[in-house]
PALUM-278098 format. One line per field, with one value per residue (C-alpha): z, y, x; residue number from 1. Coordinates in Angstrom, 3 decimals. Example, Ala and Ser with C-alpha at 12.3 -4.5 7.8 and 13.67 -1.06 7.14 Angstrom:
<nodes>
c3 = 7.800;7.140
c2 = -4.500;-1.060
c1 = 12.300;13.670
num = 1;2
</nodes>
This chain:
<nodes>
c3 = -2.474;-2.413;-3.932;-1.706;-2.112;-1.365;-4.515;-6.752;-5.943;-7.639;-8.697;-9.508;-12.155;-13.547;-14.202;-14.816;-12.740;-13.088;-11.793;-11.228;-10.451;-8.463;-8.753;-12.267;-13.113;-15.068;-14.889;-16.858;-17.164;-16.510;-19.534;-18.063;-16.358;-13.962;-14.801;-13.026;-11.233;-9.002;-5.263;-3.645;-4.328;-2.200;-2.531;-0.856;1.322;-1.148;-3.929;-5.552;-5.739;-6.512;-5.893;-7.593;-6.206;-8.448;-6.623;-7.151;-5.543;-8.276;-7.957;-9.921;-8.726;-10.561;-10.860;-10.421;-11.542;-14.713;-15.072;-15.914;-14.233;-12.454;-11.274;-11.684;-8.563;-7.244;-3.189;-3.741;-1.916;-1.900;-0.200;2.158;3.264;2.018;3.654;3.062;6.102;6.625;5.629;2.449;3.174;3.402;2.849;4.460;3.192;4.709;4.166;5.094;8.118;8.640;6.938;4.984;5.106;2.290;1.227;-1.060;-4.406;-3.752;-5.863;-6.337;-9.087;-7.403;-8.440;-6.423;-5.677;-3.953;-1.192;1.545;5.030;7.718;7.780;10.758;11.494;15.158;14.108;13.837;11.010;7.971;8.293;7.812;8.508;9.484;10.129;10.972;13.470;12.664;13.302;10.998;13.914;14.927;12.549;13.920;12.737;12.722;11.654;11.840;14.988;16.793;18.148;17.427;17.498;17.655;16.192;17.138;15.665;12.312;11.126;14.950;14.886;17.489;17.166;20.230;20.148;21.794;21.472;22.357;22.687;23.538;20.220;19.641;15.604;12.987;13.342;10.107;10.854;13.374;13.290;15.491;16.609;15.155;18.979;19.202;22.555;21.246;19.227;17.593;16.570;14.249;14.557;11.746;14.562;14.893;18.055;18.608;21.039;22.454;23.727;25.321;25.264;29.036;29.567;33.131;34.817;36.655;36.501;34.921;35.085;31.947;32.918;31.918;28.113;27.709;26.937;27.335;24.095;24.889;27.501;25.803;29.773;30.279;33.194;33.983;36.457;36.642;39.548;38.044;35.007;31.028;30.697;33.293;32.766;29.210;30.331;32.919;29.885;29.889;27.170;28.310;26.567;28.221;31.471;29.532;28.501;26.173;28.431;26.838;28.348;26.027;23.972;21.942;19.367;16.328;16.475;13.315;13.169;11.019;9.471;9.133;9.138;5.545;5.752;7.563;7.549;10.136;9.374;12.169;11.553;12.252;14.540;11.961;11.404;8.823;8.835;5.582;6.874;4.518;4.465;2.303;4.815;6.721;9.753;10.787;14.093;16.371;18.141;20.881;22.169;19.368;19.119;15.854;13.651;10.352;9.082;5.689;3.276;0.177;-1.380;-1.198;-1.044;0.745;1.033;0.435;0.532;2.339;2.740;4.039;2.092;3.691;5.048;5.953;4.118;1.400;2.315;-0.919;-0.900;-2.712;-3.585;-5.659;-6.401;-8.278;-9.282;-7.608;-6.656;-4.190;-3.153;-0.334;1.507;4.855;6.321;3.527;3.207;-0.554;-3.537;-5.237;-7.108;-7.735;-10.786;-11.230;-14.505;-15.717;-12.855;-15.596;-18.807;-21.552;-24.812;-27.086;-27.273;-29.461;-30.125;-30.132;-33.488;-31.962;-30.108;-26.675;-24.892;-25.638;-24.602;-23.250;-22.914;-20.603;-19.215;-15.863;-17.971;-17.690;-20.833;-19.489;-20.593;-20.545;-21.080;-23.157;-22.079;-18.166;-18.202;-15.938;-16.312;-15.679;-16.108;-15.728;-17.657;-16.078;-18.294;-19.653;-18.187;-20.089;-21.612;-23.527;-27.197;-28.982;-28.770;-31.009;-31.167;-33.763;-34.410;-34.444;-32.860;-29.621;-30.416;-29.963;-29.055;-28.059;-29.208;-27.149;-28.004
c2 = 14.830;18.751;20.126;21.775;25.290;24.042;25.626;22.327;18.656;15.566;12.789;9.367;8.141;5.021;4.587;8.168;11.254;14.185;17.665;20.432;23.918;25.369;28.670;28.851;26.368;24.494;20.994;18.709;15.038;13.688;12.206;8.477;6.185;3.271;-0.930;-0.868;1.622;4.000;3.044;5.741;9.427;11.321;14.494;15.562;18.776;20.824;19.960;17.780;14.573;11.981;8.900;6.791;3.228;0.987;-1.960;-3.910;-2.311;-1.055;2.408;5.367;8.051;11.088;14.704;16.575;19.634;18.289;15.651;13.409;9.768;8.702;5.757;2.571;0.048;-2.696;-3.052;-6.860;-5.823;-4.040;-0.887;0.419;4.561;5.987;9.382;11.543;12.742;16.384;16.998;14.908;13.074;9.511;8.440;5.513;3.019;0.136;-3.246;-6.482;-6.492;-3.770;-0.768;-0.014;3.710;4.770;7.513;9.962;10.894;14.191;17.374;15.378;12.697;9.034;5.445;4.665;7.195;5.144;3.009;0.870;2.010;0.233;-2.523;-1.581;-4.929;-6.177;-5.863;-9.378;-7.966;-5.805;-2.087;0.080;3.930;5.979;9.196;11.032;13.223;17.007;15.748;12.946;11.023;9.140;7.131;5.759;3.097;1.375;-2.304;-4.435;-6.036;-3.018;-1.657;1.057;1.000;4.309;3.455;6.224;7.372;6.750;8.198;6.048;2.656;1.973;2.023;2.297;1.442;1.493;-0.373;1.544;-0.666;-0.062;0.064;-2.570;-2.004;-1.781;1.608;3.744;6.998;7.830;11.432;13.056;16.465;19.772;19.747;16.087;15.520;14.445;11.428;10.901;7.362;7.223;3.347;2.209;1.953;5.590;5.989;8.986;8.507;11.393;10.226;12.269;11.563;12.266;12.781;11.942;8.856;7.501;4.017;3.762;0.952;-1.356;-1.843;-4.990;-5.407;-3.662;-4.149;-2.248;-2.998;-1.059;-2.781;-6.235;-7.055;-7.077;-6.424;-7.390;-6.094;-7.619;-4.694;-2.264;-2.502;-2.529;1.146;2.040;-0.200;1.177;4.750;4.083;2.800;3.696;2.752;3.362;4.691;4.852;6.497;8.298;7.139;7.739;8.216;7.733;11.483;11.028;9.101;10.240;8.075;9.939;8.260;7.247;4.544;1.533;3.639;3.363;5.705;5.263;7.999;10.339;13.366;15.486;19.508;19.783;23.783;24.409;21.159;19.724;16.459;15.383;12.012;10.567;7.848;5.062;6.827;9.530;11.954;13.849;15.487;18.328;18.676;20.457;18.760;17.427;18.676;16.934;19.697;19.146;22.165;21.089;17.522;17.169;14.736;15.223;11.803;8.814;6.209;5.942;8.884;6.414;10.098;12.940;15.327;19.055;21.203;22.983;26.038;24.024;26.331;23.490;20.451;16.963;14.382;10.952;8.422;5.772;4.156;7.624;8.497;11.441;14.510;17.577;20.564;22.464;25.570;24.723;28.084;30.086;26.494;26.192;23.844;25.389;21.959;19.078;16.740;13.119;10.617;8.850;6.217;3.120;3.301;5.745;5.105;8.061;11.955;14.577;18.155;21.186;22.941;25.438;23.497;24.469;21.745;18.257;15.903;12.759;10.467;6.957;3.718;5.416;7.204;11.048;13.280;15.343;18.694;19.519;22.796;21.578;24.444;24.065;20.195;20.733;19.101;22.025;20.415;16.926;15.881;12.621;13.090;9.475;6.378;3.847;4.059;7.020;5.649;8.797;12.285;14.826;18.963;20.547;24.677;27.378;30.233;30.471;28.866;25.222;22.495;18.385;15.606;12.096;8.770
c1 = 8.998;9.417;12.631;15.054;13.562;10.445;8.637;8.378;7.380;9.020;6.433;6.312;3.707;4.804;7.992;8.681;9.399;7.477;8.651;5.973;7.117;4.269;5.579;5.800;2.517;4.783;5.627;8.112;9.554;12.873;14.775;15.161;13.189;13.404;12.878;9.156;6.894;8.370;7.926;10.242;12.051;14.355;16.034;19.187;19.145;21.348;19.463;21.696;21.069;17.967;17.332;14.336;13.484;11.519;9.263;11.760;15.017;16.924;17.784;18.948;21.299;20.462;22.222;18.886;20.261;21.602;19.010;21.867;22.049;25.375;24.713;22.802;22.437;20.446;19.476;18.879;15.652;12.404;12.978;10.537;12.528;15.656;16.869;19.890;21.527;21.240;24.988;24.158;27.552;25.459;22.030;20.513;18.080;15.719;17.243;14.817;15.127;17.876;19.137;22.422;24.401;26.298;28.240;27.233;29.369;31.245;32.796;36.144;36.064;36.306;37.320;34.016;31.775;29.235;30.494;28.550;29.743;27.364;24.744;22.646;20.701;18.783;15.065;12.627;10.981;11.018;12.203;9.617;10.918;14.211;15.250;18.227;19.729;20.133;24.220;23.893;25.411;22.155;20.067;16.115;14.872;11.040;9.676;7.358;8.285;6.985;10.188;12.259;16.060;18.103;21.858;24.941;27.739;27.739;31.177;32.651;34.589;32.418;28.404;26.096;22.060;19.303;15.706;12.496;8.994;5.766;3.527;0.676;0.856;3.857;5.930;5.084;6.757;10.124;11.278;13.865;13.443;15.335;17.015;18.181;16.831;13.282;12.119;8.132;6.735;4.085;1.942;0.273;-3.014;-2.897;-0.530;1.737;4.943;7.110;10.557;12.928;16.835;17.909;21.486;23.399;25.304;22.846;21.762;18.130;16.226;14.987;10.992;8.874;8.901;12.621;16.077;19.253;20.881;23.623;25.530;23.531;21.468;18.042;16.022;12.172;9.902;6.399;5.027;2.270;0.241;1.180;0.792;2.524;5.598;5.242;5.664;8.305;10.988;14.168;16.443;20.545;23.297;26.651;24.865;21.779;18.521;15.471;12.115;8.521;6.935;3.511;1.130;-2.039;-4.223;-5.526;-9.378;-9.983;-12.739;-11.778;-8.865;-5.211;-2.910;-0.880;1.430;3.442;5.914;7.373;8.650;11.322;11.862;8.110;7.262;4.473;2.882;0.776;-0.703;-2.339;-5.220;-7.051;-9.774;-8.548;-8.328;-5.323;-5.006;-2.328;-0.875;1.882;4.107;5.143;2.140;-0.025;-1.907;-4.654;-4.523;-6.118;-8.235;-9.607;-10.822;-9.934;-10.198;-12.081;-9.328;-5.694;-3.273;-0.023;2.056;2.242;5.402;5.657;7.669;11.105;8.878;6.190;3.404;2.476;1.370;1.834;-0.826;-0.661;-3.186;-2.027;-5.221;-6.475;-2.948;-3.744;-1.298;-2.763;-0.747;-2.538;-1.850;-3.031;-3.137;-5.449;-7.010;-6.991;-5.270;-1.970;-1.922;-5.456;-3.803;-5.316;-4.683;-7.093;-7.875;-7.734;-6.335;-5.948;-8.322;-7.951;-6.572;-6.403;-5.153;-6.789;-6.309;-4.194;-1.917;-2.354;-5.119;-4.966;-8.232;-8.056;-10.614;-10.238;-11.890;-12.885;-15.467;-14.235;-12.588;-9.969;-8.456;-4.703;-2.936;0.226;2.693;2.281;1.426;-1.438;-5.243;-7.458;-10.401;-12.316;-16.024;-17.718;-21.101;-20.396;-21.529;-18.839;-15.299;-14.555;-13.729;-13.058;-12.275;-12.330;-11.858;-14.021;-14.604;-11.876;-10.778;-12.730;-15.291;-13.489;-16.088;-15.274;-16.704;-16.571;-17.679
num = 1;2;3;4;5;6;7;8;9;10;11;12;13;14;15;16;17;18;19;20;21;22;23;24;25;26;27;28;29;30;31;32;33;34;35;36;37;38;39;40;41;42;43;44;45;46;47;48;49;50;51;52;53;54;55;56;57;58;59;60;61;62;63;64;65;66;67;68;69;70;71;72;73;74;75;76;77;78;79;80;81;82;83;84;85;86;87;88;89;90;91;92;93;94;95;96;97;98;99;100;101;102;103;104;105;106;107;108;109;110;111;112;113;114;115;116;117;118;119;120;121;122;123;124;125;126;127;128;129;130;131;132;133;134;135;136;137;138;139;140;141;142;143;144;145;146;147;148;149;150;151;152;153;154;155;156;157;158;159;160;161;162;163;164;165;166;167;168;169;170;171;172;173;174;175;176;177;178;179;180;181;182;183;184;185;186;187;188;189;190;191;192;193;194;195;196;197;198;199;200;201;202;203;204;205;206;207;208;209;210;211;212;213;214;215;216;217;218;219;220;221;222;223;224;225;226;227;228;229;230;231;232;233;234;235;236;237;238;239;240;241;242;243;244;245;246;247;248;249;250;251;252;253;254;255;256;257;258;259;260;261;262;263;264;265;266;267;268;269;270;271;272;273;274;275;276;277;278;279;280;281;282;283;284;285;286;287;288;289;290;291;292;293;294;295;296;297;298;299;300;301;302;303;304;305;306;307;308;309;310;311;312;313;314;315;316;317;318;319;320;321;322;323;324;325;326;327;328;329;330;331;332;333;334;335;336;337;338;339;340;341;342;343;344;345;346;347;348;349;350;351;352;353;354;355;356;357;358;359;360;361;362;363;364;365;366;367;368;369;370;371;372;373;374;375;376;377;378;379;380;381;382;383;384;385;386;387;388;389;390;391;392;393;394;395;396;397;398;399;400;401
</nodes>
């Protein structure tokens, strides 16, 4: 994830967070770590606050500024999205097959800083994705069972929801828009949705395929075909309703699309597909600004930073990060590990590089005051064995077995 400045990006590799200031070229690691592999980060809005998710569900809540951690916890399950609210008063987290709000620590010193205040359940299947409203009053959620469910009035006695269906493939990605009145679903098959909340006290009518989960009827209408029952829904809430007003497929032959993030301030999508490539567009209108492969195997991640210049790419597979600048087209950031494990390293006699040589076959050169690899040898057929530097001054030279 980007920090809240957008100038640095968070990253898991193993167990351990890594922090690389693009600004600066510099990177660093955090002094802890979590039980397993890292399978989640989040960053509050102000900065504050982290919170890593091993593949397991237990969680650390960390001071970033400090690098200090307050908290240890366990979900009890594997966790699939976490999101702080935009106020940073709660952050919400995927639950099985719900999702749990809590409330975030504040300034004042508390007997119990981190409290559950909802379980938000009514999905079939696993939870998959959520977002929140720019009011942190609304929280989306999407699973496995196809549907999305929009829950209101989080800080309310009384909670409100309502169920939106039409997708043929698990929901991946559910943004709300900076306004509030507009909601994107992201299928794992591709498919784009644009709903739009309509306001009023009229009656609206639940199509084939719905229910109003609000007032807890349902309705079915068997006149007209699939598609168009599926863009006449209407989902109720106390006299308004959420209409489906578009749908567009990103093509992508035998692909799947693996990721997905959404820039409210400056309306951008990326999508990360299993093909190793991603694709760029505007919304609502879907408009395609920018596709590129830049890998060869699944973009698990991809997140735009706050200003929406910088686009993060993932693959686990390579253990690859990539930074890119979509609009002058180029890399701020290529990193990649070793793709299987480390064999041998050494110093340079200076100090300043360090070579690494691995099982995938390549040596690897690292600059030891930023933390970056700046460059990557494949002139070996096997595992590297053995590295060594030999010469001085300039005229440094490496030696691999």
């Amino acid at each position: 994830c980007f920090s809240s400045d957008g100038n640095s990006v968070v990253s898991a590799v193993g167990n351990r967070l890594t922090v690389y200031d693009l600004v600066r070229h510099t990177s660093w690691v955090l002094p802890f770590e979590n039980r397993k592999n890292i399978q989640l980060v989040t960053l509050s809005n102000n900065g504050r606050f982290l919170i890593s998710v091993d593949v397991e569900g237990h969680a650390l809540f960390i001071n970033f500024p400090r690098r200090i951690i307050l908290h240890r916890f366990h979900f009890k399950r594997k966790v699939k999205g976490i999101k702080f609210s935009p106020d940073d008063e709660l952050f919400a987290v995927t639950h099985g097959h719900g999702s749990q709000v809590w409330k975030s620590p504040s300034a004042r010193r508390e007997f119990s800083p981190l409290t559950l205040k909802r379980t938000l359940g009514g999905h079939s299947d696993e939870v998959t994705c959520l977002d929140w409203s720019t009011d942190s009053q609304s929280v989306a959620t999407g699973s496995k069972d196809l549907q999305i469910r929009v829950y209101y009035r989080m800080r309310g006695k009384h909670m409100a929801h309502s169920v939106l269906t039409g997708h043929r493939d698990k929901v991946v990605g559910v943004f709300f828009a900076d306004d509030g009145e507009r909601l994107y679903s992201v299928a794992r098959d591709g498919a784009i949705f644009v709903w739009e909340f309509e306001a009023g006290e009229r009656k609206a009518v639940a199509h084939k395929g719905t229910q109003d989960e609000a007032s807890g009827s349902s309705e079915d209408s068997d006149s007209g075909s699939e598609d168009e029952a599926v863009a006449r829904v209407r989902k109720t809430v106390r006299g308004s309703s959420w209409v489906l007003q578009k749908r567009e497929f990103l093509w992508e032959p035998h692909t799947q699309v693996k990721s997905v993030d959404f820039n409210r301030k400056t309306s951008l999508m990326v999508v990360g597909f299993s093909n190793g490539v991603f694709a760029l567009h505007e919304m609502p209108s879907t408009t395609s600004i920018h596709r590129l492969s830049v890998s060869n195997h699944a973009l698990n991640t991809a997140t735009i930073n706050c200003t929406g210049e910088w686009l993060a790419l993932g693959s686990s597979r390579l253990g690859q990060l990539l930074v890119w600048e979509w609009q002058s087209e180029s890399y701020v950031i290529k990193q990649q590990g070793h793709q299987y494990g480390l064999n041998c390293l050494d110093f340079s006699p200076d100090g300043h590089l360090v070579a690494t040589g691995g099982e995938d076959a390549k040596l690897k050169l690292w600059n030891t005051s930023s933390g970056f690899c700046f460059i990557t040898l494949t002139g070996h057929t096997g595992p590297v064995t053995g590295v060594r530097f030999t010469g001085r001054g300039n005229a440094k030279a490496v030696v691999t077995s």
